[in-house]
N, C-alpha and C positions, 0 to 999 in steps of 0.2 A: 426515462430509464432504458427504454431499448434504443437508443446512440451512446451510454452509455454502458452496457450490454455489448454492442457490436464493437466502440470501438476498445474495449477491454479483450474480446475474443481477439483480433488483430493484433492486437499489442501481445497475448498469451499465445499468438500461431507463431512469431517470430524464435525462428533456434536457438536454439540455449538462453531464453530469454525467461528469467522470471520475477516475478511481478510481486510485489508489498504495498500493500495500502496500509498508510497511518491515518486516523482519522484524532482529531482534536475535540475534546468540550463532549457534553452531554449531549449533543445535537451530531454529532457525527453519527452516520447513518451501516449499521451493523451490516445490512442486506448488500446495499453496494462496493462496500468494503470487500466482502467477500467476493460479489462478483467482479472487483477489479483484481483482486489478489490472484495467483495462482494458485494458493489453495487457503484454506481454514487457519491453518500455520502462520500464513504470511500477513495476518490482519492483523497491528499493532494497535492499539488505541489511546491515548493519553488523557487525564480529565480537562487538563488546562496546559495554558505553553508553559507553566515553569515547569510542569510534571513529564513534558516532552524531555527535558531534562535528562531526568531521572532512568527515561526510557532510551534513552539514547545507544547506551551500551547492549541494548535487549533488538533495536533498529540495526543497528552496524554488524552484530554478530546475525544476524537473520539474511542481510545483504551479500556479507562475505562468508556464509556456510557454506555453499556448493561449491566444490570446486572446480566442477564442470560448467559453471555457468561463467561468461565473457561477459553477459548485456545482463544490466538491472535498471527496474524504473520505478521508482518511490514515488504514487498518489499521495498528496497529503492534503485531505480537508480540513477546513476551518470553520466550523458553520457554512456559511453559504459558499465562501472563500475556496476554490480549488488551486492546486497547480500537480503537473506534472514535471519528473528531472527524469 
């Protein structure tokens, strides 16, 4: 948890930079979500990939809200499965 702590702060100190964790399945984890996100807001959750779906237009309109922001980076776990974009 504290590397990924630190490198979520890194990735939230970058300007105009902000940050959306999706978490997938019942195992997605509420706490890191949050701490990858930029705020409480930014933490999407989905139950399963077809209901990412569903969620999609709730992801895109959360990405493209600010319009001060330039840089975005979408966390999405999968159970154990990470990736960042």
């Amino acid at each position: 948890m504290m590397r990924l702590q630190i490198e979520a702060g890194l990735l939230k100190a970058v300007p105009d930079t902000e940050v959306i964790a999706v978490g997938i399945g019942i195992s997605a984890n509420q706490s890191e979500l949050e701490t990858i996100a930029s705020s409480e807001d930014n933490v999407i959750v989905a139950s399963d990939i077809v209901d990412l779906e569903s969620i999609l237009e709730e992801l895109l309109s959360a990405a493209c809200d600010s319009k001060h922001v330039s840089r975005r980076a979408i966390h999405v776990g999968v159970g154990d499965r990470e990736a960042a974009v």
